[in-house]
MIVEX-683295 format. One record per residue (C-alpha): x, y negated, z. Coordinates in steps of 0.2 Angstrom, whole numbers, plus 2048, in hexadecimal, padded with zeros to 3 digits. Layout:
N
XYZ ...
This chain:
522
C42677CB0 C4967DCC2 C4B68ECB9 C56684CAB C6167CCB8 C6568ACC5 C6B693CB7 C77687CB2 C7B685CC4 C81695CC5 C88697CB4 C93689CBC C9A68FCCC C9C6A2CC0 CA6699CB4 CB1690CC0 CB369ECCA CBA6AACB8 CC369DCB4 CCF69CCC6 CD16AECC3 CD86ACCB2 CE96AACAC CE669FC9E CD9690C9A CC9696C9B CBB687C97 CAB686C99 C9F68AC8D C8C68BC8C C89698C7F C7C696C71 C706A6C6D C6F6A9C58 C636B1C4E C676C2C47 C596CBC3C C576D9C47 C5F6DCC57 C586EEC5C C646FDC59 C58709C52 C65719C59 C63714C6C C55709C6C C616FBC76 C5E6E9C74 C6C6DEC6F C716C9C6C C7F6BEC65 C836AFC6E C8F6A1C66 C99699C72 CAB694C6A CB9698C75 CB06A0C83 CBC6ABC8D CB66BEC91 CB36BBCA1 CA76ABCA1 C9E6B6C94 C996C4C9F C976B8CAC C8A6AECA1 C826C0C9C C806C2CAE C746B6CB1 C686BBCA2 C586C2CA4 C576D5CA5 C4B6D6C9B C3E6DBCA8 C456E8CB0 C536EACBC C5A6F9CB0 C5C6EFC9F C696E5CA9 C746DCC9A C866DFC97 C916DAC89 C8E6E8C7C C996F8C7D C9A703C6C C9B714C70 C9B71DC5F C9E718C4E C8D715C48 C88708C55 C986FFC52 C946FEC40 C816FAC44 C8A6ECC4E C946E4C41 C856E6C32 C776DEC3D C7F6D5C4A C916CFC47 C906C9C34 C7E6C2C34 C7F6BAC43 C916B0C3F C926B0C2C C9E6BDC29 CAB6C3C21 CAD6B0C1B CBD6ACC25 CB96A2C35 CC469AC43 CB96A0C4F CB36B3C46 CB76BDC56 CA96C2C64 CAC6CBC73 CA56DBC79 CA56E5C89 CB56EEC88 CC36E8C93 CD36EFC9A CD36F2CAC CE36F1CB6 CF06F9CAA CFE6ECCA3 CFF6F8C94 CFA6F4C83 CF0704C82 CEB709C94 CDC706CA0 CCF700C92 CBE702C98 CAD6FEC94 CA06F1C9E C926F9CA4 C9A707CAD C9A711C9C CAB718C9E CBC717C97 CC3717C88 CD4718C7E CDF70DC78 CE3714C69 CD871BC59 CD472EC5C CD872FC6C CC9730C7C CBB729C7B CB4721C67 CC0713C63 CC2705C53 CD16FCC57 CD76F4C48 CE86F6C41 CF46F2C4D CEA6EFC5C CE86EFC6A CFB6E6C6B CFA6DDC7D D006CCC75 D066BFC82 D026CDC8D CF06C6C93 CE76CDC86 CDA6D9C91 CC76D9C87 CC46DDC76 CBB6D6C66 CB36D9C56 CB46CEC47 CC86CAC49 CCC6CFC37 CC26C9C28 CC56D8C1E CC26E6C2E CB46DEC39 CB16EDC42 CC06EFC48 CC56EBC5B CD36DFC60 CD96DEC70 CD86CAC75 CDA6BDC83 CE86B3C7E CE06A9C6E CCD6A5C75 CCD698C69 CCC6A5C5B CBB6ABC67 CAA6A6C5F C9D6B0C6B C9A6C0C72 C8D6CEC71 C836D2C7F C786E3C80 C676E9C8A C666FCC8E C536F9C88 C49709C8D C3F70DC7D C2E71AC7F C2E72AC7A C21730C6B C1373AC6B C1273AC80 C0472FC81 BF273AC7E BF874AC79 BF4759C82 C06762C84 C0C752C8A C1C755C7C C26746C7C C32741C70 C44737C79 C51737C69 C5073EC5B C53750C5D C4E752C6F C3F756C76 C36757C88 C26761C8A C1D75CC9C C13766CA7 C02763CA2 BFB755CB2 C0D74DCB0 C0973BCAD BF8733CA8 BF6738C96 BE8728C93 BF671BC9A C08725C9D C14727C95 C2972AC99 C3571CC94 C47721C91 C57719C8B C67722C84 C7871FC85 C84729C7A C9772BC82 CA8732C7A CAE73DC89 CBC737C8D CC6747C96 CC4750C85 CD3752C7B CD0751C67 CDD75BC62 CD276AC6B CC1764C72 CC676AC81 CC6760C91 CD5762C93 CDD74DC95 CD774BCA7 CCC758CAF CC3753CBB CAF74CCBF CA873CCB3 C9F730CBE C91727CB4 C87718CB7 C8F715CCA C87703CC8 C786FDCD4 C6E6F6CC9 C6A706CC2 C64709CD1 C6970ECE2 C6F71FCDF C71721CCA C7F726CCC C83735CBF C93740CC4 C9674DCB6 C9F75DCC0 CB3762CB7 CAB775CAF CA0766CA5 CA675FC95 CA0754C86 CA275DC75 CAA74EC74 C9C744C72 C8C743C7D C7D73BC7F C75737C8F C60736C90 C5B72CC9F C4872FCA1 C3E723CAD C3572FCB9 C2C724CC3 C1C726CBA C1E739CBA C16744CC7 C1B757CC7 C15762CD2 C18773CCA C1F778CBA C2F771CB1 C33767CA4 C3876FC94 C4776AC8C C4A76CC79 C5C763C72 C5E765C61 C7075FC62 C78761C51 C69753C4E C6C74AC5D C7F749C5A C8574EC4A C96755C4A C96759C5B CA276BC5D C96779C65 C8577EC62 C7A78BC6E C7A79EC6A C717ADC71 C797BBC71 C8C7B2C6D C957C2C6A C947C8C57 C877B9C53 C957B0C49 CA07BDC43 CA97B3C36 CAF7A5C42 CBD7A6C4C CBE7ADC5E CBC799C63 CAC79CC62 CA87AAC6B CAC7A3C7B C9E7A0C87 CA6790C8A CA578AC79 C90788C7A C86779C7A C7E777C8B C6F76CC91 C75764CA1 C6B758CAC C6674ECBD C5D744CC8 C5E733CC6 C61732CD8 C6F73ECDB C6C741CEF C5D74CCE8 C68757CE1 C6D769CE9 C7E767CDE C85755CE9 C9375BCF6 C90761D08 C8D754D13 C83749D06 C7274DD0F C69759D01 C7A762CF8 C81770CFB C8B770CEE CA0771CEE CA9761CF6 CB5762CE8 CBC76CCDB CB6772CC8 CA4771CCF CA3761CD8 C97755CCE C84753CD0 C7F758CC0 C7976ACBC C7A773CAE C6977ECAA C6B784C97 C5D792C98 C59797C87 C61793C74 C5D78FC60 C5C77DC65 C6377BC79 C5677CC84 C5177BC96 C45779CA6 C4A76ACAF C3E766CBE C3D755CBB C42746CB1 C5173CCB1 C6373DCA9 C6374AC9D C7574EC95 C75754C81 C8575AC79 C90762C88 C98770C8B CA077BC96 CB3779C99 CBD783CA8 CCD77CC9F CD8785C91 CDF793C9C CD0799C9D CC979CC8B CC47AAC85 CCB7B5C7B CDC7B1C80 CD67B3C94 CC77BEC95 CCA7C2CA7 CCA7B1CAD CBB7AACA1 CB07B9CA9 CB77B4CBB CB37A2CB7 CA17A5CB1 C9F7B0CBE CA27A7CCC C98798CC6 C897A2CC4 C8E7A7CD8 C8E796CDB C7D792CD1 C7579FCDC C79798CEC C71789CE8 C62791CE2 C6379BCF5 C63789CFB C53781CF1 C49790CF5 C4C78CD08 C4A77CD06 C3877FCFD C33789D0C C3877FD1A C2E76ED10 C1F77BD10 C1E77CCFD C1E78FCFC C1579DD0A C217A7D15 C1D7B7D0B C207AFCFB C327A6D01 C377B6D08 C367C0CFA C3E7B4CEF C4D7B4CFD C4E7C4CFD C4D7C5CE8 C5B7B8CE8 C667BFCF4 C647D1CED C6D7C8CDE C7B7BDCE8 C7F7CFCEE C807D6CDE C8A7CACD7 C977CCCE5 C9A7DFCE2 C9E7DBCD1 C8C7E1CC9 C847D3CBD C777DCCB5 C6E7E0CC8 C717CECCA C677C9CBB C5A7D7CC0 C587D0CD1 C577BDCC9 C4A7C3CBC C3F7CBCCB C417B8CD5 C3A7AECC4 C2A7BACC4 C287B7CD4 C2A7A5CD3 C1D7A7CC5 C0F7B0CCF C127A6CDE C08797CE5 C11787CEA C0A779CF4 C0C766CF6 C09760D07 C0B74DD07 C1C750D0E C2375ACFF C2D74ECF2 C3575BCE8 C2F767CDD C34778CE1 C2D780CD5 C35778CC6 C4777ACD2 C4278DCD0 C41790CBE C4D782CB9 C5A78CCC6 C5379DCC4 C5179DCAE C63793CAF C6C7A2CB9 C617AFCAF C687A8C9F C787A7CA2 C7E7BACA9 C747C1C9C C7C7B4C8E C8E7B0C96 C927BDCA2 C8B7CECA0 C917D1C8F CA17C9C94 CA27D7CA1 CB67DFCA3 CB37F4C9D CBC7FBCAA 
């Protein structure tokens, strides 16, 4: 009962506060929750609802969706839903939308909002963006980000029309409107849970292989997680980057980092910041996997992201060798750029060697094409794959993009000087991990000095302009890694060991894939 009437307490004083920031009549309106035959999105796993609440405003919605339940977990926090490919919008319409409101049978109230709203552009087409801090998106069909705007839309009528809807026409319910002006044509809204879901064959197997979406796979270190009772939760979110341009697949409309998830109730430091050499191909999926019932000491995680399963249609898959693999295809291909790449992070970003100077643990670039937390650590191919050293946010379906200037073949000399220099830049931060492992205690003095020495022996390789001694000395530093014993002491949080292949099979990969054969003859 007390539960019952603080909530419609604060509904209250939400609603009148939405409504003195609006510039048009915005009434109070309890909504209604209806019954839909199946409310589980089987691609992502995420929970969603239809509420009925005629003439609600956008803004008392998401402030009603506010004060919901979350569901459990500070992490399932609702939002009103945002469609980020075709199929889920589809999916929406099909087993939410029509069932739910009796459609396509012509209604006064057939239109429901959802999370997309413009944010401070007057234009008809500019500043839409998605709640939930899932990123921007275009205002018109084919351009960044997956769009359905129906014909005509989004046309900015009255000028106050700032969120968007499904169901407005009977004979296209899946396309979007942009509305605000009519909320008497409004007859609800949809509201969304990022539901984590459990990944299969985790619990009681012996290699501890876990399967997230389908086409991606995790192997643990054996001792990972209690095999009786563990098991790793994850939820996806698929995203349209928006800096790609369609006419190239290039990121080439706004370069610069994509910041992901800078919203505290993912927790105090979720933020993801993808670095500007990154790029979506366009489309990629984010796997957010719960570590906190992980323990890994030693060993990594092995990656495997089958991504034409994953995303369909998605531009680049992984080769090794690239030269003369795909003879027929055109030079496109052929560019170390144009490879699938498995990219990933910590869910707390402050444990990342990549964060800028002066963030406490990064030593990474305060700007420029590198700045970003995220790291890229593509070690083998057939289906992408990698050693990451723990869970958290793993990214399917990127790329790398140093901008069109740089492609190859047109500019071989730059795309060899770009790959280069990040694989000079990967190696300074794998200098920096093996210091850090030895001043935590994690590694002996004999064994950190060798692999100082190893890694050095290739940073000065790599600045006379010799690769293959680079990849010599890298190779020496991983069978050391291999052979050598690391320790926790209770003080040790990190585990160096995983940093060390993850780094050291990353940096190993990419001069012998993308740089020595890419090698100017004199």
């Amino acid at each position: 009962m007390h539960k019952r009437i603080s909530l419609f307490a604060g509904l209250t004083a939400l609603f009148a506060m939405a409504s003195a920031h609006a510039d048009y009549t915005c009434p109070f309106v309890v909504p209604t929750k209806l019954t839909v035959p199946d409310n589980i999105n089987p691609e992502t796993g995420h929970t969603f609802d239809v509420y009925k609440a005629d003439g609600i405003c956008w803004v008392n919605a998401q402030a009603f969706v506010a004060l919901l339940d979350p569901q459990g977990s500070p992490t399932t926090k609702p939002h009103l839903a945002t469609i980020t490919s075709s199929s889920e919008n589809q999916w929406i319409v099909d087993q939410l939308l029509t069932p739910a409101l009796n459609l396509p049978i012509p209604l006064a109230q057939s239109q429901v909002w959802i999370g997309g709203f413009r944010d401070g552009d007057a234009t008809a087409t500019g500043g839409w963006r998605w709640e939930n801090d899932e990123g921007p998106f275009s205002g018109v069909n084919g351009g960044t980000g997956f769009t359905n705007w129906a014909t005509s839309e989004p046309n900015n009528t009255g000028g106050s029309e700032n969120w968007v809807t499904l169901g407005r026409y009977s004979t296209n319910l899946s396309g979007w409107n942009d509305e605000g002006a009519a909320v008497g044509s409004i007859g609800g809204f949809i509201v969304e849970y990022d539901t984590p879901r459990t990944a299969a064959n985790c619990v009681g197997t012996t290699t501890e292989a876990c399967t997230t979406v389908r086409g991606q796979t995790l192997t643990f270190p054996a001792g990972s997680f209690d095999q009786n009772t563990g098991n790793i939760k994850f939820t996806a979110y698929e995203f349209n980057d928006p800096r790609v341009d369609p006419s190239n697949g290039k990121c080439s409309v706004s370069r610069g980092p994509l910041v992901l998830f800078n919203d505290a109730a993912f927790g105090p430091f979720a933020t993801l910041t993808i670095p500007e050499y990154l790029c979506g191909s366009p489309k990629f999926l984010v796997v957010k996997v719960d570590a906190s019932d992980l323990t890994i000491k030693k060993g990594a995680v092995l990656v495997v992201n089958e991504t034409d399963v994953i995303l369909p249609g998605n531009l680049y898959k992984c080769f090794d060798p690239i030269l003369g693999r795909v003879p027929a295809l055109a030079d496109l291909f052929k560019d170390p750029q144009n490879q699938d790449v498995v990219v990933w992070q910590s869910t707390d970003p402050s444990k990342m060697l990549e964060g800028p100077v002066g963030s406490g643990v990064g030593v990474g670039p305060s700007n420029g094409i590198y700045f970003g937390t995220a790291a890229e650590i593509t070690s083998f191919c057939g289906s992408t794959g990698a050693k990451a050293r723990t869970g958290s946010y793993f990214l399917v379906g990127m790329h790398v993009d140093f901008n069109l200037a740089n492609d190859y073949p047109a500019n071989s000399a730059a795309n060899y000087a770009n790959f280069f220099a990040l694989t000079q830049y990967k190696l300074s931060l794998l200098k920096q991990s093996v210091e850090n492992a030895r001043l935590a205690g994690s590694i002996n003095k004999p064994d950190a000095q060798a692999m100082a020495s190893m890694v050095k022996n290739a940073i000065t390789a790599m600045n006379a302009g010799d690769p293959g001694s680079a990849l010599n000395s890298v190779n020496k530093f991983l069978f050391k890694v291999n052979s050598s014993t690391y320790f926790f002491p209770v003080t040790v949080t990190e585990n160096y060991n995983g940093d060390h292949l993850m780094r050291g099979e990353n940096i190993a990969f990419t001069l012998r894939v993308k740089v020595i054969p890419y090698k100017p003859v004199p």
